[in-house]
VMD Tcl script that draws the C-alpha trace (Angstrom):
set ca {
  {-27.68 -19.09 -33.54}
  {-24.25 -18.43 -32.26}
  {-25.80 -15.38 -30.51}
  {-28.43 -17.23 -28.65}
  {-26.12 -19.70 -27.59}
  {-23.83 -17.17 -25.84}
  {-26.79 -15.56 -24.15}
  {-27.73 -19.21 -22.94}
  {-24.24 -19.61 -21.33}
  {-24.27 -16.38 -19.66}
  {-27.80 -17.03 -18.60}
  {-26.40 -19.97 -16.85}
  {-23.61 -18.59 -15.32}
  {-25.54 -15.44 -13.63}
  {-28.05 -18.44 -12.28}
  {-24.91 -19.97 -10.57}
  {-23.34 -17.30 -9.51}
  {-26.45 -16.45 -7.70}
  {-27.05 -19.78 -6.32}
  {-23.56 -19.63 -5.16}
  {-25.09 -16.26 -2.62}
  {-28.15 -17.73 -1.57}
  {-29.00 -16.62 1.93}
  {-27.37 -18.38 4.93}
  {-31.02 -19.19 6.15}
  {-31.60 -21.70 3.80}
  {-28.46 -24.01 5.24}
  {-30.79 -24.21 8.86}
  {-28.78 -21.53 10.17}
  {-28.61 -17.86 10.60}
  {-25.69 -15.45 11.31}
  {-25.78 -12.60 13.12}
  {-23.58 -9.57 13.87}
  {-22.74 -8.78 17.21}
  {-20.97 -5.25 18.12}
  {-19.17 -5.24 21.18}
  {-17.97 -1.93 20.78}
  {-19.98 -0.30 22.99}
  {-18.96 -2.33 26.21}
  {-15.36 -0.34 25.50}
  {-13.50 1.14 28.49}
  {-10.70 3.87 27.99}
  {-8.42 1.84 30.32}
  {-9.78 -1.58 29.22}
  {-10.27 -2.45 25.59}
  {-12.79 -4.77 24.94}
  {-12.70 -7.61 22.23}
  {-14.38 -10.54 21.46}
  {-12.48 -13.71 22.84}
  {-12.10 -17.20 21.41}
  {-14.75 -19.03 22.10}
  {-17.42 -16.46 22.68}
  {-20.57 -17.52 22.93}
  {-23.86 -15.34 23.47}
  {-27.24 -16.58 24.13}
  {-30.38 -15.60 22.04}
  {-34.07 -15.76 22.42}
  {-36.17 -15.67 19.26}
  {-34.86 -18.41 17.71}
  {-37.41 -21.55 15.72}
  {-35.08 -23.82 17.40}
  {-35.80 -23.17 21.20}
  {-35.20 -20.77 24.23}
  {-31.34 -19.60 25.33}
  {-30.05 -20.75 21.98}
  {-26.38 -20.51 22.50}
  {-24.58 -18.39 19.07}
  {-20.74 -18.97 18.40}
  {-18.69 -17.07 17.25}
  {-17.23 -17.80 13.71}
  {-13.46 -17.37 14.03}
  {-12.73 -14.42 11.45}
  {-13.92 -12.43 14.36}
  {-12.03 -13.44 17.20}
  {-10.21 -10.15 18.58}
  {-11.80 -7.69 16.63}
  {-14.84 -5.30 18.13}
  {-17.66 -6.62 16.12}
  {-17.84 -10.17 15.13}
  {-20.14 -12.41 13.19}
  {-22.20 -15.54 15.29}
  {-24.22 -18.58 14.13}
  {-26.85 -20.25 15.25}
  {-30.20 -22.00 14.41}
  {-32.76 -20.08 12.50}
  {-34.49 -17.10 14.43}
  {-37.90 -15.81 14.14}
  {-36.77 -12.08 13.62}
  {-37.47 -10.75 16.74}
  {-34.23 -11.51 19.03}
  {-33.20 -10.70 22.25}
  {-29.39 -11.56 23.30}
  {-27.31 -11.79 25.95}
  {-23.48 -11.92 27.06}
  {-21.72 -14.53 28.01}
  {-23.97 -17.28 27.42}
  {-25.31 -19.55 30.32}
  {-27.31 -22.57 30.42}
  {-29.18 -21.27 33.23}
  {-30.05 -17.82 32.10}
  {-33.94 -17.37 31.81}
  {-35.80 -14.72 29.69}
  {-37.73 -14.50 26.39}
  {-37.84 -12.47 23.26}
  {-39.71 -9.34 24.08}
  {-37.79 -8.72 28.07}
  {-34.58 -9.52 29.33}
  {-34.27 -9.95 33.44}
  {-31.44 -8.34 35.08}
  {-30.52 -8.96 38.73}
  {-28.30 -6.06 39.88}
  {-26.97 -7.01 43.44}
  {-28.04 -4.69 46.65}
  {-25.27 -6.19 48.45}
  {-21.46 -5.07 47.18}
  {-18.15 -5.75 48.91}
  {-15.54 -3.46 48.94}
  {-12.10 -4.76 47.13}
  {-8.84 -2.92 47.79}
  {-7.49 -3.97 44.63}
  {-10.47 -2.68 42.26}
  {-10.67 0.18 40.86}
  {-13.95 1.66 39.23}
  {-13.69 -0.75 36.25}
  {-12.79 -3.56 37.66}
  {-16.13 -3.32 40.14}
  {-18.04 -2.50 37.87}
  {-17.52 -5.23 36.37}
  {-18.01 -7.82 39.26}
  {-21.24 -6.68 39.78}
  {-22.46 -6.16 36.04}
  {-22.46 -10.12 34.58}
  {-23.94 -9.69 31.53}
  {-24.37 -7.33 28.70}
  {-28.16 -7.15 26.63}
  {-28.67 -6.38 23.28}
  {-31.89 -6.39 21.03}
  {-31.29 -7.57 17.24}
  {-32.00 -4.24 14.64}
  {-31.31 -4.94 11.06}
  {-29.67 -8.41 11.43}
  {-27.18 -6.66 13.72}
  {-26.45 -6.57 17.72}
  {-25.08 -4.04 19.48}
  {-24.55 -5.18 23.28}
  {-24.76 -2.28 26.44}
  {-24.43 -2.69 30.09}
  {-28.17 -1.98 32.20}
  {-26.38 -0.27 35.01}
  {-24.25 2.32 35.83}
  {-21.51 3.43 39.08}
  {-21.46 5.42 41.79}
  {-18.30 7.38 43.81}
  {-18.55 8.22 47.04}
  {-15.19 9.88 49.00}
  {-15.57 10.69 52.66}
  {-13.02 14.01 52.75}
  {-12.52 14.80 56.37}
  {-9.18 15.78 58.25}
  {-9.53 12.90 60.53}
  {-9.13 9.13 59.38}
  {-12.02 7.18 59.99}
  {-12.48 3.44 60.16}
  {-15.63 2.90 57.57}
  {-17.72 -0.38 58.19}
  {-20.21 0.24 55.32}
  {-21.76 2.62 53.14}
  {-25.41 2.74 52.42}
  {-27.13 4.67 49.30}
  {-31.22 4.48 49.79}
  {-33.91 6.01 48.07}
  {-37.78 6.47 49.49}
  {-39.32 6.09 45.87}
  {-36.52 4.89 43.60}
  {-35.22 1.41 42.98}
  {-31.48 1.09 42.90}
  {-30.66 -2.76 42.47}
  {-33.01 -6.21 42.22}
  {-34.53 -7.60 39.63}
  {-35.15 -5.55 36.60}
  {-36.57 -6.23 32.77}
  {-33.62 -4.48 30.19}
  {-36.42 -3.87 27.43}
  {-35.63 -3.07 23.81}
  {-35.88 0.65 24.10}
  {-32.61 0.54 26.42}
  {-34.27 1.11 29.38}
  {-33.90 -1.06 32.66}
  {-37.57 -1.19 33.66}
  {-37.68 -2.34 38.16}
  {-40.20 -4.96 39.17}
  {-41.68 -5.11 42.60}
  {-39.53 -7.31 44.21}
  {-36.17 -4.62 43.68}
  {-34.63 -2.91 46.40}
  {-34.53 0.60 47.22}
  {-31.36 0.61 48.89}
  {-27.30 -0.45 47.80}
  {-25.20 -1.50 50.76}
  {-21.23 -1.62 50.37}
  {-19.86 -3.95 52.82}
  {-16.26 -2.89 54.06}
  {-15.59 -5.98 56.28}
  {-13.47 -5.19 59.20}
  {-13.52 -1.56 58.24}
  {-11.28 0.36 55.39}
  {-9.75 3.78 56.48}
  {-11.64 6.97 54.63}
  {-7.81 8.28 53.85}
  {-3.80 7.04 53.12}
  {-2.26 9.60 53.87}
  {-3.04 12.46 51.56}
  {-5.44 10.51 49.28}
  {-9.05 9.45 50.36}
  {-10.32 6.35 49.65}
  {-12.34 5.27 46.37}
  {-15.62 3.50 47.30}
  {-17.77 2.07 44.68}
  {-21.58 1.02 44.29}
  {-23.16 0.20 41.24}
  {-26.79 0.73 40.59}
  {-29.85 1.45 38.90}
  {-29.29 4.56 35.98}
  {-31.79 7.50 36.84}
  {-32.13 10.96 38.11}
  {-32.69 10.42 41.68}
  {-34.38 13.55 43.91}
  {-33.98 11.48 47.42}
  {-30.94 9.90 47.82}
  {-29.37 9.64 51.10}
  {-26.18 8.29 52.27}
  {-25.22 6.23 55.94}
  {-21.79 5.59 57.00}
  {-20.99 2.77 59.26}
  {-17.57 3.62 61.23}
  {-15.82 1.46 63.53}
  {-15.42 3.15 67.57}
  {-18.14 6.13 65.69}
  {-21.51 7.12 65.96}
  {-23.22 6.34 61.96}
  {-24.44 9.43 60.42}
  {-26.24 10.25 57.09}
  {-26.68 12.69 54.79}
  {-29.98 13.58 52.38}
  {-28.35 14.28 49.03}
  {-28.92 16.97 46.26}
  {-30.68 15.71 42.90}
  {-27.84 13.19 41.49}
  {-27.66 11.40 37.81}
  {-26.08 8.27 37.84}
  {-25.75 7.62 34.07}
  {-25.75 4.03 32.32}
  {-22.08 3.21 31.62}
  {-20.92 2.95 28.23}
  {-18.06 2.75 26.23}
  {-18.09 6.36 24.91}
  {-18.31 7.20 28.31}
  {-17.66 5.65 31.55}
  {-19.84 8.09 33.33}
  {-19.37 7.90 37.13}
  {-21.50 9.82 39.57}
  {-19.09 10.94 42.53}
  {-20.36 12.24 45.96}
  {-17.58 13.88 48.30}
  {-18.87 13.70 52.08}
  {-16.71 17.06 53.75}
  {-16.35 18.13 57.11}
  {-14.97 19.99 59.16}
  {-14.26 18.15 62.10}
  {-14.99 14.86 63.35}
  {-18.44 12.63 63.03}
  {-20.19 14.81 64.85}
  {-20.19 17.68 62.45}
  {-21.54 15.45 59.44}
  {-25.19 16.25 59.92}
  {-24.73 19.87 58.68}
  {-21.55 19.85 56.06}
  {-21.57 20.01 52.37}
  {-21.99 17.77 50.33}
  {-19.65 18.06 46.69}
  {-20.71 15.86 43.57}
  {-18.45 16.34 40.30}
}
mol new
graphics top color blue
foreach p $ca { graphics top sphere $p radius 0.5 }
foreach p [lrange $ca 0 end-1] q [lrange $ca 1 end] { graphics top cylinder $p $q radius 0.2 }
display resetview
């Protein structure tokens, strides 16, 4: 009798002790793990902030369900978020905005065709400014965030210092910025209404050169292998001239590697002698 009794008790207590880890479901909400690892630059680290908030489609609740994050994460590279219930297939986003529309199976992405040039950024920092939001597709309860886009470099190397207006990158097939769908193989899929050409706007004009160092210019982009690029450069008091461009693969950034696709316009001499120079990638 004694025996039984102590196998009752023990009974019990594995029944509580397993009521005690019953999923987080049943409470009307779910949490997710978020990884923002791979959004990591070598110059900038990358953490999650207080506050964090990123949105997520798939959820029984609604569309653009806002996620926060729980604060045991704040500061660390992968972080834990909760939310209402989700269906199982989820989409995210990052930040979170109110506005922000997409669904479940395709996320939109609007990468600008029109840039500015900023003195004070370098190729992080525009990055950045023209790549809002990170995308992520849930995969085993877990989120792991990457940009759509990636950055180009172009240097205009030539012994005389030239006034540039603007730089434009265009292809006659490709699409390098509009509206895209980020779909859950990784890829940034172009609809019909993208552009097929990137235009950095240099205001006034920004000299090619200080003294012994040329100037960085930055565009970002579409990712791809592009066959048909070609380059214009606006200068101020100068005749524009372009250049058709060797094959070029302008990678998707990522935190392993901030992959940036640089073009080095050389000459000679002056404007004139553009048409038939080199041009270097590295």
């Amino acid at each position: 009798m004694l025996i039984l009794i102590m196998a009752a008790v023990i009974s019990g207590c594995t029944e509580q002790k397993e009521m005690d880890f019953e999923p987080i479901d049943n409470s009307g909400y779910t949490i997710l793990e978020a990884n923002i690892e791979s959004l990591l630059f070598d110059s900038q680290e990358r953490l999650w902030p207080e506050d964090a908030c990123i949105g997520i489609y798939g959820s029984e609740m609604g569309e653009n369900e806002c996620y926060s994050i729980k604060e045991a994460g704040v500061g660390l590279k992968s972080a834990t978020f909760y939310g209402p219930l989700v269906k199982g297939n989820v989409a995210a986003y990052y930040p979170y905005s109110p506005s922000y529309i997409g669904n479940a199976d395709g996320m939109p992405v609007t990468l600008e065709s029109e840039q500015t040039y900023n003195p004070e950024a370098d190729a992080v920092a525009h990055f950045q400014a023209y790549t809002p939001r990170a995308y992520g597709y849930m995969q085993d309860g877990k989120i792991n965030f990457v940009y759509p886009n990636g950055i180009l470099h172009v240097s205009v190397e030539t012994y005389e210092t030239l006034v540039v207006k603007s730089i434009t990158i265009s292809s006659a097939s490709s699409a390098l910025a509009g509206l895209g769908i980020f779909g859950k193989d990784g890829a940034l899929s172009m609809t019909e209404t993208s552009q097929k050409a990137v235009v950095l706007d240099c205001g006034e004009g920004v000299l090619s050169r200080n003294g012994d160092d040329f100037t960085d210019f930055y565009m970002t982009l579409v990712p791809g292998t592009y066959e048909d690029l070609e380059i214009s450069i606006e200068l101020d008091g100068e005749a524009p001239f372009g250049r058709i461009l060797p094959p070029i693969e302008v990678k998707r950034v990522s935190a392993a590697d901030f992959a940036i696709a640089s073009v080095s316009i050389t000459a000679a001499g002056g404007p004139d002698d553009f048409i038939d120079t080199p041009v270097e990638f590295e």
